[in-house]
N, C-alpha and C positions, 0 to 999 in steps of 0.2 A: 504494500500500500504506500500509494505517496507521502512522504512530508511533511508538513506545513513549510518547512522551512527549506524546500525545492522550489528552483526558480524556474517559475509555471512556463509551457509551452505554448506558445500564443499563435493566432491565426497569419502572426506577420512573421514568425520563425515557420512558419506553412510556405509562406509567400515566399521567403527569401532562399528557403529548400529551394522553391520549382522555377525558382528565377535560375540562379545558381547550376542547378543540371541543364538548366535549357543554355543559360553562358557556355557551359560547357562544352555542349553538344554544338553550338554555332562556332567556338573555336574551333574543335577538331573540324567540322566543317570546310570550313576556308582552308584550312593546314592543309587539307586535303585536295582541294580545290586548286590553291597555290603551287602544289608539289603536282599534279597533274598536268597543270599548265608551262609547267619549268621545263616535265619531260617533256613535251608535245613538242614543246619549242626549240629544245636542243640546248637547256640550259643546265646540263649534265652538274654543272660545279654549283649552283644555285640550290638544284635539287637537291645535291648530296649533303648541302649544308642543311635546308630543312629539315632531312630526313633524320640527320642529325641529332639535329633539336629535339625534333617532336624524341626520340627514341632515348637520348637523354634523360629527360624531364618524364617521361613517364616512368622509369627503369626508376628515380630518383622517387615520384611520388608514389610508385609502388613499394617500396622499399621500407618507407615510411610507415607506410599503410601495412605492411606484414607486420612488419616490429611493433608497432603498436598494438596488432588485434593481438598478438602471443603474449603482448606484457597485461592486455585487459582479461586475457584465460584465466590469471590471476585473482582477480579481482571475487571478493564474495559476491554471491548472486549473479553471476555471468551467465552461466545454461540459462537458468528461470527469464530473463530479462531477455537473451536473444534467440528464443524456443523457437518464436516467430519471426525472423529478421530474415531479409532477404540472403545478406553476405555473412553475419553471423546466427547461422543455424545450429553451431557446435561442431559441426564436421568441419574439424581441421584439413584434411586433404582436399577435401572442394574448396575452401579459402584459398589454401597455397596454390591449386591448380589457374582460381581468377586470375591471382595475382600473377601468376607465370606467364598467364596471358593477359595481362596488360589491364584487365577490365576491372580490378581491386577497385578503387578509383570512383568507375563509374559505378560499381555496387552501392559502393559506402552512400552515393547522390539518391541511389534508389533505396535503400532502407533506409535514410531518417526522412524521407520522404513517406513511406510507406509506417513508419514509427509514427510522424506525427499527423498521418491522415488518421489512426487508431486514438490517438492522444486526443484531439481537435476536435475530429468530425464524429468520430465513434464513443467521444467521453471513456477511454478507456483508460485500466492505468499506466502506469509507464513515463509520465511526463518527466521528470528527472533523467532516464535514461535517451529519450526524445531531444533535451539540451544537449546532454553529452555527444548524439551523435554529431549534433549542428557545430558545436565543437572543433568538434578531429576534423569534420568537412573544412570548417574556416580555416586552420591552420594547413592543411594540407593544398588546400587555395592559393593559402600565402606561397607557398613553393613551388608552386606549379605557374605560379605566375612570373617569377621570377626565373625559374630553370626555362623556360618555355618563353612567355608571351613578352617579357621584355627586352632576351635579345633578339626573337621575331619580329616585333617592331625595330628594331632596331637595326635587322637585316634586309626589311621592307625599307626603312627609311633610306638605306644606304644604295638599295639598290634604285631609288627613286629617283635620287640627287646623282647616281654616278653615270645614269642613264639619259637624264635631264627630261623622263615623262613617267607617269605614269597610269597604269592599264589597269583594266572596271578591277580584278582579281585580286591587285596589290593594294589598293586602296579597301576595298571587301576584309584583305588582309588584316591591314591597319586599322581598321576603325572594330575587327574583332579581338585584335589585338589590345588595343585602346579601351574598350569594354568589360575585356578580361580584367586589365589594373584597375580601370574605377571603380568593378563590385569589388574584388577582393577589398581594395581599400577601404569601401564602407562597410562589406560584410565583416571583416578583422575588428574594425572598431566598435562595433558594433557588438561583437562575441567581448572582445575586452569592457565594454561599458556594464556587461551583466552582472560584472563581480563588483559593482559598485552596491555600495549599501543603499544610496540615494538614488540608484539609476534612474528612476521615474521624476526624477528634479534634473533628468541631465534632460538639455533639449539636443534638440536636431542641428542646434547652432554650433555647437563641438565637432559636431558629425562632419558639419560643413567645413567649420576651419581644417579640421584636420584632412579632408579631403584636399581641400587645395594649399594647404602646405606639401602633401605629397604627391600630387600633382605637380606642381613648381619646382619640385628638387629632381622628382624623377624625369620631366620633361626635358630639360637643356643636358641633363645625363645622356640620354640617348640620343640625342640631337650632337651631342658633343661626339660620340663616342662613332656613331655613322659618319658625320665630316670627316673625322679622322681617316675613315676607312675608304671613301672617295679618293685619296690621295696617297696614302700610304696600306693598303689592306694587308699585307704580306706581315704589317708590323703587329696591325692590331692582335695577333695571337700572341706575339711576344709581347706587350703591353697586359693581357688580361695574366698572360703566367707568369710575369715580375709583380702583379698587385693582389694575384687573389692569395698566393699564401702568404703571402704578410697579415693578408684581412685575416686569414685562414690562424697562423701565430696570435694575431692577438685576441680571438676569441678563446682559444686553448689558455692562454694567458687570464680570463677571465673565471676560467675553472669553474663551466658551464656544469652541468648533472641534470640536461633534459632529460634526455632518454633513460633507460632503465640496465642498458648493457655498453659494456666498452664500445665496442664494433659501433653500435648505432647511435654513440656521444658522437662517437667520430665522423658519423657520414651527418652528424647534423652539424658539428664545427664546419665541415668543407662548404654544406649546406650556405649556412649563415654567411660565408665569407663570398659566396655566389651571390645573394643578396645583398651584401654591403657595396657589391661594386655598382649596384644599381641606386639604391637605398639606406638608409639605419633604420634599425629598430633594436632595444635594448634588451641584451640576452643574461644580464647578472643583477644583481641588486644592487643599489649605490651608486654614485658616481658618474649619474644619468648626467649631468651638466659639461660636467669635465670631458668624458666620452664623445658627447656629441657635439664639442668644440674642438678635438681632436679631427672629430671623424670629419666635420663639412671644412674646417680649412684643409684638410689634406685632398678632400673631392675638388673645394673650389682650385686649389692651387694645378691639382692634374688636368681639370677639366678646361680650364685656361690655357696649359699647353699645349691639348690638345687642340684646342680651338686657333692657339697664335699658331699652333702650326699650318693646321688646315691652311687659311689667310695666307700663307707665303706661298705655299703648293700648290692652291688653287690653280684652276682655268681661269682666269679673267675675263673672259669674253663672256664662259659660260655661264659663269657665276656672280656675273655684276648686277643680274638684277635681284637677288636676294642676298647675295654676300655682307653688303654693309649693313644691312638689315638685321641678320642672324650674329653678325659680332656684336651689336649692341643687345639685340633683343634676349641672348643666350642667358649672358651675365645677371641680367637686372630680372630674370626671370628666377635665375637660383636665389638672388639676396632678397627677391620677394617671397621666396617661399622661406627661407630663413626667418623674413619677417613673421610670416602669418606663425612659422612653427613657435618664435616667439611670444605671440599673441597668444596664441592656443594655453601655452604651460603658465601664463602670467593672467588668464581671466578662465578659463576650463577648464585647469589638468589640477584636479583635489591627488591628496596625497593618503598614500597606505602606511598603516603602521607596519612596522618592520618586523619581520616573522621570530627574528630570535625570541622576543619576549614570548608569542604564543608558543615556540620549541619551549622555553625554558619552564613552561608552567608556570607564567606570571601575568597572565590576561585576567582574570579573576577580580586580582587585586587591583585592575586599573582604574583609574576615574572610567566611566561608560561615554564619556565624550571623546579620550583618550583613544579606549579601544573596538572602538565600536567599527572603525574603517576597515582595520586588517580583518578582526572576527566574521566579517562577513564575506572572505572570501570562498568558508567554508561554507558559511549558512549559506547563500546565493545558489550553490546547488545541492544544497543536502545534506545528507549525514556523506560521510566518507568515502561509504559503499559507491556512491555515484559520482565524488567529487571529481572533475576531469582536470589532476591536478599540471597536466600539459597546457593546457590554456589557463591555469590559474598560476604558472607558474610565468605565461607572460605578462599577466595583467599586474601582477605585483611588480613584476622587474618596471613596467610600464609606468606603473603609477607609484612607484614608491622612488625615494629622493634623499641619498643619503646627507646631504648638505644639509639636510630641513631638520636634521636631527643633533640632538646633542647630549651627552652622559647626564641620567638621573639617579636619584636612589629610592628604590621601595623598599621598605621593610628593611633596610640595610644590605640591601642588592645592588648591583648596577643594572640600569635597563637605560632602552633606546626611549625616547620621547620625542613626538614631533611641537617641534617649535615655529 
């Protein structure tokens, strides 16, 4: 039986299910579409890149997707909860065999799909396990958008500018491309605002900022990152393999413990550092400020060279009538999204109490004004049994601020307090 203290399934996490598979399904669409038309045409090294891609990013969010459903077998009440589930039925070899073939993925779209049509429409129960799948889809989103759909934009954008037009397919490309990053973007935020204790005091105005802050960082990123590769493409591989394991170093440096086994901390550090090169988003707790004042002057300062280079390299002829354009327009596009990320954490982004005091067994004794932000990470979805502590473990890194904090004493302890 439900909870009280499970965070209810609603007809708009119905909504964002069948949006979500249908995103889905319109990307591989075009992928499809684009790689069909590559070979018709004889653009043999175009194809072999997409194919690429697409074979990448799925092997990646498959991967994802096993090691997690193995680490949720675990879990109390796993058969009883997914008796009924399309991909978790408890037959483990029909799982592995999905995921061998590609389609993990698309199961997981159709059983919380099918979870919260029983939840919603059938008043069934379940609703706690109905969040949790919506969950694992948003994060698995977030990687898939990233492995996939921003260097596909990215290899669309490139082939756009190096060809100087572009055809109904590539454009089809892009704007599903484009589609892909703006639901992940508000479906993410969206999965993070639920472990808010106040969530129903957060408006849609958060939702917004934070959309076009990452809109505006990730924009002139790939814009930067396609120029580059009009003029120089042979480099751009050695460019992405001098940055991603540094990105790669310094999240291992962060001494991350998503995952639940070696192997799969590991394939999510590589993960994350595949995503930094497009984006940030914060993978430890503390020292949210500092990090992401590292992390955008090091973007702004690469994405700049990339961009001074482009400019020298350039076509002249071919390139004057957007060139001047795109060197002012690139810049002022990332320091505005800087701005808004600014905005967002300085009138939107409330802060979480810091987990050691609920580790230490000192929430109890807090003032209830105190600890009322972190406790709720767990009430929001339930008792334990459901807790999806992989998305709860982003939302705290998200929302919590080690600077905001400073040494107390309870009872003659030291604890974290936010100030």
């Amino acid at each position: 039986m439900d909870s009280p203290m499970f965070s209810k399934y609603s007809w708009l996490d119905f909504i964002f299910s069948v949006v979500g598979v249908c995103t889905f399904l319109f990307d591989v669409g075009s992928d499809i579409w684009v790689a069909t038309e590559f070979y018709s045409r004889g653009d043999f090294f175009w194809f072999g890149v997409l194919i690429g891609l697409m074979i990448l990013s799925s092997v990646v969010v498959q991967m994802f997707s096993w090691f997690w459903f193995k680490y949720d077998r675990e879990l109390e009440g796993f058969d009883e909860q997914t008796a009924k589930n399309v991909l978790f039925g408890g037959c483990v070899k029909l799982s592995f065999l999905l995921h061998v073939l590609q389609l993990g993925f698309f199961c997981r779209h159709i059983s919380a799909i099918w979870q919260g049509f029983r939840v919603w429409w059938r008043q069934e129960q379940g609703s706690g396990y109905a969040v949790y799948l919506t969950h694992d889809l948003s994060m698995l989103r977030l990687i898939e958008t990233f492995c996939e759909s921003a260097p596909q934009l990215t290899l669309m954008t490139h082939i756009m500018l190096h060809t100087n037009k572009a055809r109904t397919v590539q454009c089809v490309s892009v704007v599903a491309s484009t589609t892909s990053i703006a639901w992940m973007v508000v479906d993410y935020h969206r999965s993070l605002r639920s472990f808010l204790p106040d969530k129903a005091k957060q408006g849609w105005g958060s939702s917004v900022v934070y959309f076009l802050w990452n809109l505006l960082l990730i924009a002139p990123r790939v814009a930067a990152v396609a120029l580059f590769a009009t003029i120089l493409p042979s480099y751009l591989a050695a460019h992405f393999l001098l940055i991603w394991p540094v990105l790669v170093f310094w999240v291992w440096r962060q001494e991350t413990d998503f995952m639940d086994s070696a192997g799969g901390e590991w394939l999510y550090r590589a993960t994350v550092g595949l995503i930094w090169y497009f984006s940030w988003f914060n993978v430890a707790e503390g020292g949210t400020r500092r990090r992401s004042i590292i992390y955008h002057s090091f973007m702004a300062t690469d994405g700049g060279i990339l961009l001074v280079t482009w400019w020298f390299y350039r076509d002249p002829v071919l390139t004057q009538s957007y060139a001047p354009i795109l060197l002012a327009t690139l810049p002022l596009t990332y320091l505005m999204g800087v701005l808004f990320k600014t905005l967002y954490y300085y009138c939107f982004h409330p802060t979480l109490w810091m987990p050691s005091v609920r580790e230490a067994g000192l929430e109890e004794e807090l003032p209830d004004g105190q600890e009322m932000v972190f406790r709720s990470i767990s009430q929001q979805t339930g008792t334990p049994r459901f807790r999806n502590k992989r998305m709860a473990s982003h939302a705290t890194h998200f929302y919590s601020e080690e600077e905001a904090r400073k040494p107390s004493k309870i009872n003659g302890r030291e604890a974290n307090t936010v100030v």
